[in-house]
Phi, psi and omega in degrees: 000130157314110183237350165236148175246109183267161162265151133256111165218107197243177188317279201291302186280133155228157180207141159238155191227115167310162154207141149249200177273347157291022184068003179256156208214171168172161208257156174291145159241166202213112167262132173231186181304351210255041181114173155221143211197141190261000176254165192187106180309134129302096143224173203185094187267126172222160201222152180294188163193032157170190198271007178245133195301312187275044172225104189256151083012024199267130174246146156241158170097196184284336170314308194294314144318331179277318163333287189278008198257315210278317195206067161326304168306319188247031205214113174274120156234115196246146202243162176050031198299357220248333187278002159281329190310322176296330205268145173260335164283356177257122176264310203189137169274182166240140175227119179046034161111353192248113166341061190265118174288161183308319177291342187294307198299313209301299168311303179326303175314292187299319121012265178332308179273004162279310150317327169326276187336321198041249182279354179288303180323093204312140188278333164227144182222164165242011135189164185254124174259114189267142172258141167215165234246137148347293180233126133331134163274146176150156172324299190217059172320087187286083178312356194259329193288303187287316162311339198260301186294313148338285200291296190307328172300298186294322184301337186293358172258342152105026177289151180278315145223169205228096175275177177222140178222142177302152184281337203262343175294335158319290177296287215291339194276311167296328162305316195273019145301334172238037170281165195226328146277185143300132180197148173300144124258114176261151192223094184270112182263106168271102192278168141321319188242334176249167158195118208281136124259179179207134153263061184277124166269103171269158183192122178290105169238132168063039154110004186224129182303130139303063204242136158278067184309154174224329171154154185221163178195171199211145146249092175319073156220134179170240207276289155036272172336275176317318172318280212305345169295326174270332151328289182328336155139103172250298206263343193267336169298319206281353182261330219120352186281106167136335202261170192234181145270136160282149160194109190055060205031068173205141175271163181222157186275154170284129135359102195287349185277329166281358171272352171268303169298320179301324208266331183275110191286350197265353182220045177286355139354274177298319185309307189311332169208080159262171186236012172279283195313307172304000156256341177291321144346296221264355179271002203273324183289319171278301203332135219267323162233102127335279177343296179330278203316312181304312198295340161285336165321284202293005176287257175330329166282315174216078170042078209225012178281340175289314163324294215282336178309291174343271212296316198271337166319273154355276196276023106350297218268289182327282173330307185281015188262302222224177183291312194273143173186148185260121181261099172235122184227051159020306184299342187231048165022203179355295203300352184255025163262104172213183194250137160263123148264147177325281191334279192296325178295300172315313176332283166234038127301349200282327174267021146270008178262311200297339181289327163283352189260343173294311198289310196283317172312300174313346166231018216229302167302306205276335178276352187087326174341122156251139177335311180294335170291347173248136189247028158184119198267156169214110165282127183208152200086123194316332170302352218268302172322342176277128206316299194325325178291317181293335197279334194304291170352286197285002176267003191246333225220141174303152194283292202334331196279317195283113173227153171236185176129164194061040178307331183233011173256341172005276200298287197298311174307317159309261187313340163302333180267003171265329171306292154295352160330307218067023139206080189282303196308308148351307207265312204297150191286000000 
């Protein structure tokens, strides 16, 4: 019988994962309208299905996306719920006249991916290991908040306990199964919002894994991070960024927080009914470039932040292939045909590459570690492909040293074989 369950729930991606006591794993599959698949977008589309508000529609994944690809007008779809878990300012969104809290959101999600599951869904566990990020994403990320909105969301399932683990101790812990020595490992985990390291020592005595923590550090920063630079410009001059407003004959620059809000695509959701965005409406009549500002409207009315996430993802991915990448994104006609170069994309990345690389100094520092002291580096998580992120690596650590994979299963597999370990407390942040 399946008896521990990991979470991995992470910004873009989520996964749950089996263990029994033979030490095998395998991932939960989720059938959904969009298919079955062992992977699972954080998301959550949800559309009315008569005129009364408690009678919803709710879809996740890729199901949700297609919910809202289908029925744009009539369909709130929220993305990246995981990058709210920290903030003290997001108390609750509104969705179709009805309150929703972050636990609210989180239980939903999961709620779905327990439907997914179906007969897959263990009927007993004796307890679920949740990964959580080193540093929370956010300005000023209240790690006490978010672990506390984490429990109320889980406890509504009625699991007999509920650990917590670093996500990259996770990953280090599924990697180092298949070490053949003894080794030190450092483990960089590149999330959607984060980015974990971990430093471990594994070591076999009598047929049984070892782990030494040796120290960890984190940054909210990571693939995220990187879109929004390129929203920023490519897309954002081209909305109104840089341009002004009249007000009381004197011009003024437009508001750099609505360009902010624009750039983060994962929470244009929420931008949309703010009372920020109706004001962003009424300036339009002044603006200096109309044209601009509307067309920043009509983005946001009609629900074009998943497309443009599409395109810019795209030309992301493109990038780490090629010198070159064609950025096309159709709603913003002509400005939305350009040529991207690496050079530049590396340009304006660099001070989120100096933060992660500020992150890898810190725990490497604080341990007394020197490069030579680590004999297996592991990358994991999609940011990890992009060459500027890899040149960090490869200026310190021999390529033999350097391995990556299981960007998006790692995690969730890990914590499930530390749920069986017999000393899951051990492990917990």
């Amino acid at each position: 019988m399946a008896r521990a369950l990991g979470l991995d729930f992470g910004t873009t991606n989520s996964v749950l994962a089996l263990a029994d006591s033979a030490g095998t794993t395998h991932s939960l599959p989720f059938t959904s309208p969009a298919g079955t698949t062992d992977t699972m977008r954080t998301a959550l589309a949800y559309m009315k299905q008569g005129r009364s508000t408690q009678d919803l529609v709710v879809e996740a994944g890729q199901a949700a996306i297609r919910l809202f690809i289908d029925h744009p007008g009539d369909c709130r779809f929220l993305q990246s719920i995981k990058t709210f878990a920290a903030s003290a300012a997001f108390q609750a969104t509104t969705v179709f006249a009805r309150r929703q809290q972050f636990e609210d959101l989180m239980e939903t999600f999961l709620r779905r991916l327990e439907a997914y599951a179906g007969d897959a869904w263990p009927n007993e566990i004796s307890r679920l290991v949740v990964g959580r990020p080193v540093r929370f994403a956010g300005s000023n990320p209240d790690e006490a908040l978010a672990i506390e909105r984490y429990q109320a969301a889980l406890s509504r399932f009625g699991f007999p306990a509920i650990h917590y683990v670093y996500e990259p101790v996770a990953a280090a812990y599924w990697f180092a199964q298949s070490l053949t020595r003894d080794a030190t490992v450092l483990v960089a985990d590149f999330g959607g919002g984060t980015t974990d390291y971990s430093l471990i020592r594994f070591e076999r005595h009598a047929g049984a894994l070892r782990a030494i923590p040796i120290g960890h550090s984190g940054v909210g920063i990571a693939g995220d991070h990187f879109d929004y630079r390129l929203i920023d410009n490519l897309v954002s001059p081209e909305i109104g960024k840089g341009s002004q407003f009249r007000s009381f004959g004197k011009l003024l620059d437009l508001p750099a927080s609505y360009f902010a809000s624009f750039g983060r695509w994962n929470q244009l959701s929420i931008f949309k009914t703010t009372r920020e965005f109706q004001d962003l409406k009424s300036l339009i009549r002044h603006a200096t470039e109309p044209d601009k500002l509307q067309l920043f409207v009509d983005l946001i009315d009609y629900d074009e932040g998943y497309p443009l996430y599409q395109a810019i993802s795209a030309t992301k991915m493109a990038l780490s292939q090629a010198d070159e990448a064609e950025f096309s994104f159709a709603p913003l006609g002509d400005a939305g045909r350009k040529t991207v170069r690496r050079p530049d994309f590396e340009t304006w990345i660099a001070d989120d590459l100096a933060r992660i690389e500020g992150a890898l100094d810190e725990v490497l520092d604080t341990t007394k570690t020197a490069p030579e002291g680590v004999d297996k580096v592991f990358l994991t998580g999609g940011t990890s492909f992009v060459p500027a992120v890899r040149d960090i690596f490869a200026r310190r650590f021999d390529a033999g040293r350097i391995e990556s994979g299981g960007e998006l299963l790692s995690i969730a597999h890990g914590l499930a074989l530390i749920g069986e370990s017999g000393d899951v407390e051990r492990w917990a942040a």
